[in-house]
N, C-alpha and C positions, 0 to 999 in steps of 0.2 A: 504494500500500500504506500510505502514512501515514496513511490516512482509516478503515483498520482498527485494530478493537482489538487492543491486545497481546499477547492468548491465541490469536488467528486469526493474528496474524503469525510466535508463535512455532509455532503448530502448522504451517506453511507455512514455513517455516524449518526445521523439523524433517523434514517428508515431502522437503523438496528435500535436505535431507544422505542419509537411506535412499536415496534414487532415486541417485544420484548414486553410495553406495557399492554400490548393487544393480546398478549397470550395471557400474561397478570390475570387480566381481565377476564377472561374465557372460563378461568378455572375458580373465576371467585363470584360468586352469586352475592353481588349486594343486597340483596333481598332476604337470602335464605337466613337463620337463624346458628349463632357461633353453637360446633360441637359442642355439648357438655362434658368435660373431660374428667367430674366426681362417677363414680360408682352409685350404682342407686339401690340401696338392701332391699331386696323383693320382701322382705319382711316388712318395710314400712307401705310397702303398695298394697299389698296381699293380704295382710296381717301378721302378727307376730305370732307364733304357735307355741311359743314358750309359754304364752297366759291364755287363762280360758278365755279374757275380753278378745285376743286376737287372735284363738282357734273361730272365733263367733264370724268374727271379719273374715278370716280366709273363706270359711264354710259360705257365707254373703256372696264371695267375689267369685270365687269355685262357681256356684249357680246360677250368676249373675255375667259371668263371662262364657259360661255352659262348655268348661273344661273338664270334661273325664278324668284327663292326665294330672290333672291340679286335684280332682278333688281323690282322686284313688292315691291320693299319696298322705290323704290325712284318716284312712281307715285303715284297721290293723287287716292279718291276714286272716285272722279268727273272729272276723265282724259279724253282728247278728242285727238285721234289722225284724223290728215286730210292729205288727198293726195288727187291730181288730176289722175281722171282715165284717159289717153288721150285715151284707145280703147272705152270708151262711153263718152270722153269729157265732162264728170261733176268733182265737187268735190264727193268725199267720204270719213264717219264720221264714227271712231268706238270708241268705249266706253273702259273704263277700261277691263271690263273683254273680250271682243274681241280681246283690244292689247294684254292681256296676254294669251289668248289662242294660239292665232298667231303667239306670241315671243314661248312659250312654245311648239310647234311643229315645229318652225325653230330649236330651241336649238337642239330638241330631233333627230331631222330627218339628221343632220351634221356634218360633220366630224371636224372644225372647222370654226370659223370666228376671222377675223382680221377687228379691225375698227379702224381708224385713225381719229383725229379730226385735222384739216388743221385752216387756217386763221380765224379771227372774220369776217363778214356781219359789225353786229353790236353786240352793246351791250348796255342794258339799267341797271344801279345797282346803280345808285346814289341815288334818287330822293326818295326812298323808301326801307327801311328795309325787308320787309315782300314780296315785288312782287319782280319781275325783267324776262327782255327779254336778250336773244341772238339768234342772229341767225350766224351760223358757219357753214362753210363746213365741208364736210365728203369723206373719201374713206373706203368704205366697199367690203371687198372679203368673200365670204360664198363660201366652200370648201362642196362638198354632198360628193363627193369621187373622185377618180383620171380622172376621164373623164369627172364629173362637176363642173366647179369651176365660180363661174358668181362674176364679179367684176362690180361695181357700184360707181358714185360720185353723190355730188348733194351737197345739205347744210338744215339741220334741223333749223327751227324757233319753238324756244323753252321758254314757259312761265314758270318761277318758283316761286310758293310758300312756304313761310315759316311761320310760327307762331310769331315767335320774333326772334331778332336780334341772338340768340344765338343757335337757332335749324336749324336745318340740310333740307336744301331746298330740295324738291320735284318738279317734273313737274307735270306741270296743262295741259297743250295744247304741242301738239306738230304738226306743220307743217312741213312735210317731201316734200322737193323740191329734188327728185333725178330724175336718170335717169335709175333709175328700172321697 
């Protein structure tokens, strides 16, 4: 380039700063929103499952986001769900993989749900690290599409296990008192 003249080298000097901030440019979206570059604890999204308050919230977002995979990771392997049939007036017992079949073709088959968790029954978490009960009302609406939408209450009696003090509780049992 030293054997060019001065007007060719600054106009080549000149085209190499455009190119240069025309590519800048290209790869930066004035618009778009700066990476967040923190960590986000799925535990403050989701809930925390170390407390029964944030096993209540994941349980919420699990059915509310209508993830199978999220919510099969907050029942043990030895889960029992029960409800009263009143059309043949017994109880009725299904197993883990029963609840998850039947959660997993509610999710798939709906347009959305909405579950609210309402008052305490009760609650038992003192007494023991590892187990604990509540039982809490519910209002659940499952939305199939604009001309079914079945809205239900009632209140889940709910047993939770944990391993030790610092892991993330699971449900063992769950009795489902609604009006479904």
């Amino acid at each position: 380039m030293a054997h060019l003249p001065v007007s060719m080298r600054r106009l080549f000097l000149g085209l190499g700063i455009v190119l240069s901030l025309a590519l800048g440019l290209i790869s930066c979206n004035p618009f778009a929103p700066a990476l967040d570059a923190t960590l986000t604890d799925r535990n403050t999204v989701l809930g925390d499952r170390r407390s029964i308050k944030g096993m209540f919230e994941y349980f919420r977002n699990t059915y509310e986001l209508r993830d199978s995979l999220l919510y099969g990771r907050m029942i043990t392997r030895d889960f029992r769900f029960t409800f009263f049939d009143f059309a043949n007036n017994n109880l009725v017992y299904w197993d883990r993989d029963q609840e998850m079949q039947a959660t997993f073709n509610m999710f798939r088959s709906v347009k959305s749900v909405s579950l609210i968790w309402n008052n305490y029954v009760s609650t038992d978490t003192v007494n023991n690290d590892t187990l604990a009960q509540a039982q809490r009302y519910f209002n659940l609406t499952i939305v199939q599409d604009d001309q079914n939408i079945f809205r239900g209450t009632g209140s889940a009696q709910l047993t939770f296990v944990r391993a030790n003090r610092e892991s993330e509780w699971r449900i063992k049992s769950w009795y489902d008192r609604s009006d479904f």
